[in-house]
N, C-alpha and C positions, 0 to 999 in steps of 0.2 A: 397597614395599607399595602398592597401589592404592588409592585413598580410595573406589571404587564397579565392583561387575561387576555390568551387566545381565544373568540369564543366560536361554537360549534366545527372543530376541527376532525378529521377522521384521525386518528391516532392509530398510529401502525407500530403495532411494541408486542415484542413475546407472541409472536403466534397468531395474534387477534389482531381486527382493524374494528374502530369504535370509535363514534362522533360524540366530542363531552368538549369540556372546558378545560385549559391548562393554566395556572396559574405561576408567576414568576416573583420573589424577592432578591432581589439583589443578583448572585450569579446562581441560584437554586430552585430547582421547582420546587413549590412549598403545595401544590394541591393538582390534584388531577380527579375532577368529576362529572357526572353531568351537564350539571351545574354551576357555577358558582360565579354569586353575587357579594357584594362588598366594595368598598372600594378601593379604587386604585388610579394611579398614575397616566396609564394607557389600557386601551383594550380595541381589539382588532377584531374582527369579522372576518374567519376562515372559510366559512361556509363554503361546502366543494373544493376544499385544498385537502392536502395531506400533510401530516405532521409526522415523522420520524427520526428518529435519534444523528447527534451529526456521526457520518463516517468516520472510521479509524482507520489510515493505513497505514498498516505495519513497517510499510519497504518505498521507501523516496531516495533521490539524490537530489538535493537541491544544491550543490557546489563548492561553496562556501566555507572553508576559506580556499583561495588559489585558484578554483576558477568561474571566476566570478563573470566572464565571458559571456559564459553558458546561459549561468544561472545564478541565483543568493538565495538567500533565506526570504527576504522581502517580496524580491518580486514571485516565489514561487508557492509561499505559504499564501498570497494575495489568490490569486488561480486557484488555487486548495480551498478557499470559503465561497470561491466563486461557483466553484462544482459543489460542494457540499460536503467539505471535507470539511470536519473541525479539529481534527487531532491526525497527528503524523511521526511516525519515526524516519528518523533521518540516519541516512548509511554515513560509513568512518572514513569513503575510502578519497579524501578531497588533498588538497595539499597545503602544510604538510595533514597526514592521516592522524587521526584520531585515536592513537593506540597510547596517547599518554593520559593522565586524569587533568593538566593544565589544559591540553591541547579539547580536552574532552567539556571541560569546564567554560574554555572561550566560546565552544558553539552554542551552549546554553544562553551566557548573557549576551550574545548578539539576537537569539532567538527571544528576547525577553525586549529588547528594544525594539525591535522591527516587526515582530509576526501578530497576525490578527488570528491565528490557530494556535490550540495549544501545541503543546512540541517532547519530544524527549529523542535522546539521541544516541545509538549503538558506540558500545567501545569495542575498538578494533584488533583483533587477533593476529597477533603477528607471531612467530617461532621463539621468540625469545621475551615475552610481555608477560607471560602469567602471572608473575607477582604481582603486576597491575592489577588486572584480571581480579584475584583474587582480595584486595582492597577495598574494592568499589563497595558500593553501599548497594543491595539493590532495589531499598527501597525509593529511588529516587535516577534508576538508570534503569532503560529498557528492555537492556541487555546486549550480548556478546554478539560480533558479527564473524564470523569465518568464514574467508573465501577458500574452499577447499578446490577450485578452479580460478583459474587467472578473470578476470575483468578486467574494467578498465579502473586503471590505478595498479600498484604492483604489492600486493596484498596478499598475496598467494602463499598460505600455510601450508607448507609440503614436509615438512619435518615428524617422522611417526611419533616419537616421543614429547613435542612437544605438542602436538595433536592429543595425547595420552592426557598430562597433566592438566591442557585446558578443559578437556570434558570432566575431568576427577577433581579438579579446583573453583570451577567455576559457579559463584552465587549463583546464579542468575539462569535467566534462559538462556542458550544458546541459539542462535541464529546461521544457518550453513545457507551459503552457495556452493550446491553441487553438482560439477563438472568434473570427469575425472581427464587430468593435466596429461596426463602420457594418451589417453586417448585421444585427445584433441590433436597434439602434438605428431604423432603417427598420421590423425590423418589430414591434417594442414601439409605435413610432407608429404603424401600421397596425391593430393591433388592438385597441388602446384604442380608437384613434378609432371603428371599431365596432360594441365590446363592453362597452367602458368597463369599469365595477363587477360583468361577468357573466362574466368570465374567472375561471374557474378552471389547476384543473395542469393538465387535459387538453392547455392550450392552451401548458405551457411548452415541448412537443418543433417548436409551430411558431416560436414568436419567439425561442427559441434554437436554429437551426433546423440540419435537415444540410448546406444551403448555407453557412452561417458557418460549421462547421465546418472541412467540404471549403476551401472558400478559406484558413482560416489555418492548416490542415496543410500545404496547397501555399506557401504563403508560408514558413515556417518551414523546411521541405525546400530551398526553393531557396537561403535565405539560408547553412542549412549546407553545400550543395554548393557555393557560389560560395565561403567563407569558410575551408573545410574544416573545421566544427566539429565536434566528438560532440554529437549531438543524439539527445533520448528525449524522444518525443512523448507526453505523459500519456491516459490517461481517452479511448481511440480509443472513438468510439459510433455510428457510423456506417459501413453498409457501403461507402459510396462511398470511404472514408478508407481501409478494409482493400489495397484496390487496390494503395496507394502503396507499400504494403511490402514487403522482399523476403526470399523464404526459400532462396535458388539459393545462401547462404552461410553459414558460420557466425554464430552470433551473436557469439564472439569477431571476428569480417573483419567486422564491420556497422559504419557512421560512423552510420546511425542507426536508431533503437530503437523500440519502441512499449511501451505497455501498456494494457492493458485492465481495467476493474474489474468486482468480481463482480457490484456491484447493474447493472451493464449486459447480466452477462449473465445476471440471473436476473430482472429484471424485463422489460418493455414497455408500452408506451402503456396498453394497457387498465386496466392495476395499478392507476391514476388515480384509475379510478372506487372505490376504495375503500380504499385508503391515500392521493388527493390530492397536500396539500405533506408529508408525512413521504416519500416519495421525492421529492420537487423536488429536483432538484439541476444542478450545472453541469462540463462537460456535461447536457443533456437525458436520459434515459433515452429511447428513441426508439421507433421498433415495431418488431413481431414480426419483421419481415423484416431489420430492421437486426442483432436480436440475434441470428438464425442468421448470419448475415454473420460477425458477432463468432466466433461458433463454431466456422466455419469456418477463419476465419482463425487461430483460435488453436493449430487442430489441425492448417492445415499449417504452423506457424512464422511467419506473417506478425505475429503478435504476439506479442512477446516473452515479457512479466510482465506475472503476474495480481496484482493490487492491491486496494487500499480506497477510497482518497480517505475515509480515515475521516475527519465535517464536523457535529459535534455542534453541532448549537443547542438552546435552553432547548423543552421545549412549549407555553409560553408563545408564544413567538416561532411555533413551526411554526402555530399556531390561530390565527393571524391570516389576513386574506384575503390570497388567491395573490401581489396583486400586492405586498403587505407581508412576506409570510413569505421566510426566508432559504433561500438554499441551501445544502444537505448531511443528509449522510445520517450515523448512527453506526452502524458497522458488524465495528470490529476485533475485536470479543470471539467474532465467530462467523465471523469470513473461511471458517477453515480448516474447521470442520466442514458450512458452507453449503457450499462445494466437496467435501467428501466427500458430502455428497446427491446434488451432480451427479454425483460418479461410482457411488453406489450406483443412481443411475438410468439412467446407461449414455453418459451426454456425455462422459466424459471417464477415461481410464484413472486410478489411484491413480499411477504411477509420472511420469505426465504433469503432474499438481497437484505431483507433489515436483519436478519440472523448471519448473514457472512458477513456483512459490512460493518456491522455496529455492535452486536451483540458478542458474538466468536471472538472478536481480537482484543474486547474488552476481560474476557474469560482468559481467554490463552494467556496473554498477559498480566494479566491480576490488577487491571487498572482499576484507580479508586474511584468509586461511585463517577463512572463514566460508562456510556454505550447501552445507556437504557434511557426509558423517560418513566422517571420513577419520582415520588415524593422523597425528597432530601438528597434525589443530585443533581450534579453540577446540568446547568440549561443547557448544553449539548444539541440545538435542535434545526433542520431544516424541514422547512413551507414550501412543497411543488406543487402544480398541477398536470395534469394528464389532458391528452388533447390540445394540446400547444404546439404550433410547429413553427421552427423554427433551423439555420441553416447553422455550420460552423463553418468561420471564414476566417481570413485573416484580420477581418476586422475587430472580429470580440476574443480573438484568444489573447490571454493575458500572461504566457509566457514570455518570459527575456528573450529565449530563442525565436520568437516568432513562429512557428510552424507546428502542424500538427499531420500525423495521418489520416485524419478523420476530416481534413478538408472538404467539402461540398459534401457532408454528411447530413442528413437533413435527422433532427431529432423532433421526439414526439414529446415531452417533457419538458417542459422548464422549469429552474428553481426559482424561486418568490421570493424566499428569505434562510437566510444561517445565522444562525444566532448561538456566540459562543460566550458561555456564562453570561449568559441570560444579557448579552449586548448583542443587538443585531448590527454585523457585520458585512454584510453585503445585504442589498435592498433589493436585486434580480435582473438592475442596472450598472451598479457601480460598486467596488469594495470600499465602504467606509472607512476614514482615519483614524479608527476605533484599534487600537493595542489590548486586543482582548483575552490575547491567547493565556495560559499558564502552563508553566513545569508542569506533568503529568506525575503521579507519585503512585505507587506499586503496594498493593496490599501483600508482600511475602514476608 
């Protein structure tokens, strides 16, 4: 008996969209056909929805431990099944940071008590950790994170040699933030000196600029071809950086990866003037020209996965002046339907957003029978439909911080249902008290 048949759904998976039946056991899809009769437990009437695999984003902060203010694991992976997120990596850089395997191990079993997505979480690179580093299992960690530019938290791997050994020791894949620190630095001095007290955002896409960028991608690229690492470049925001990448191969045959986030490619420089520091963030949002670059590049494979860098701070914090207020953006509650805009506006196909979103980060990172809707995996799956309008306010955001950029946004999409191993988790009104999520586990 099957515990769930969807029937007559469009099924958007690999390239194709086709109305069939999908069948559920337990936490696995056990059939996918035109058809299919037998019995079962429940079965639902799609007819005119769409059924696609749940998202994976590779790059979160959700807080936890230390500043729990912000954010936590609960209330942020809640927002994640809300948007249609059903699997998330979680960055190292909380307090204290995530660079030891105890410290790395407590975010798991908190993630295992509280989260209705499943979860896995970066160990954090520091100048003197490699032997950690090199410990880990990777079949059951997502992999490395280095800040090779400062953010927020002080994480900042600036030491050449031991930059050296993490790429030449490292199981796993590597995960870079790339900003290069003396460029930023040079020109935080420059225009304070000045502007002093009159800088605003405008001025965050020059002192965190597409020179620093460009320099610590090329840094980072050379170190994993001398070393032979897997490397996955985060948060690409600049066209100059699009260049490095190649699309002449599979993304399975790629040593290294990119990604891109959405507020990079739905914003630019001018947004400034009127959202300010609620987009500051690191990378820079950059201009107009950067973010067709982006566009380009993601449409012919030059970047991989589309992402969030979801980066919650209080608004307390973002109302401070530029040069106080932190960087990040919250953004996971509406990834998936802010990219269904883009494609109802014409950038981007639907079958495409299911290949950066779901399919690409389950590749890049070798995740186990997750990011497809296939017979024998795990039920990974969100129910929208198209032609729905609806606003984003402060009423339905389900961040701790409260706030979002995309305030008085009117979207055309609404999600229906997320259903993580084959429990549905949110209903399209409310996230259920369903603990559905699991450890993600790594085919290497």
């Amino acid at each position: 008996m099957y515990d769930l048949i969807l029937k007559q759904v469009t099924l958007v998976n690999e390239g194709i969209q086709r109305q069939c039946d999908i069948a559920i056991t337990g936490d696995t899809i056990t059939k996918i056909a035109s058809q299919i009769s037998g019995p079962s437990k429940s079965e639902r009437n799609c007819e005119g929805k769409y059924l696609i695999p749940g998202v994976i984003d590779d790059q979160v902060h959700f807080r936890q431990p230390g500043l729990e203010y912000k954010a936590d694991i609960a209330s942020e992976s809640r927002a994640a099944v809300a948007g249609g997120v059903t699997t998330f990596m979680e960055m190292p850089n909380t307090k204290p940071p995530a660079v030891t395997l105890a410290e790395l191990e407590k975010k798991y079993d908190t993630a295992a008590e509280v989260s209705p997505a499943n979860y896995s979480f970066f160990l954090g690179a520091t100048n003197d950790n490699v032997d950690v580093i090199k410990s880990v299992d990777p079949k059951n960690v997502c992999g490395v994170k280095i800040f090779m530019g400062s953010s927020t938290g002080n994480m900042l791997v600036d030491n050449e040699k031991a930059l050296e050994l993490i790429f030449r020791h490292s199981p796993m894949l590597i995960a870079t933030h790339c900003e290069d620190e003396e460029t930023i630095a040079q020109n935080m001095q420059y225009y304070t000196a000045q502007f002093g007290e009159s800088l605003t955002a405008m001025d965050h896409p020059k002192i965190r600029s597409r020179e620093g960028c460009w320099l610590s991608s090329v840094k980072a690229m050379e170190l994993a071809r001398k070393e032979d690492a897997r490397l996955h470049i985060l948060h690409i925001s600049t066209a100059d950086e699009t260049a490095l990448f190649r699309n002449d191969i599979p993304l399975k045959q790629k040593r290294i990866t990119s990604e891109v986030c959405v507020h990079h490619l739905t914003f630019e420089a001018k947004d400034y003037n009127t959202l300010g520091n609620q987009i500051k963030c690191n990378p820079a949002i950059k201009y107009d020209f950067d973010r067709e670059a982006l566009w380009t590049a993601l449409s012919d494979d030059r970047l991989d996965i589309i992402a969030t860098d979801h980066a919650p701070h209080t608004w307390e914090e973002k109302s401070q002046h530029y040069l106080k207020a932190p960087s990040g953006v919250p953004l996971i509650q509406h990834t998936l339907t802010l990219m269904l805009e883009h494609m109802l506006d014409g950038r981007i196909s639907l079958e495409r957003v299911v290949e950066k979103m779901c399919h690409a980060p389950a590749q890049c990172f070798e995740i186990e029978k997750r990011g497809y809707l296939r017979e024998g995996y795990k039920a990974d799956m969100v129910i929208f439909e198209l032609d729905s309008l609806w606003t984003v306010e402060k009423s339905n955001l389900l961040y701790k911080c409260g706030w979002s950029p995309l305030e008085s946004r009117q979207m055309r999409s609404r999600i229906l249902s997320t259903y993580v191993n084959g429990q549905e988790v949110y209903d399209g009104v409310e996230v259920k008290s369903v603990l559905a999520g699991q450890r993600l586990t790594f085919e290497r």
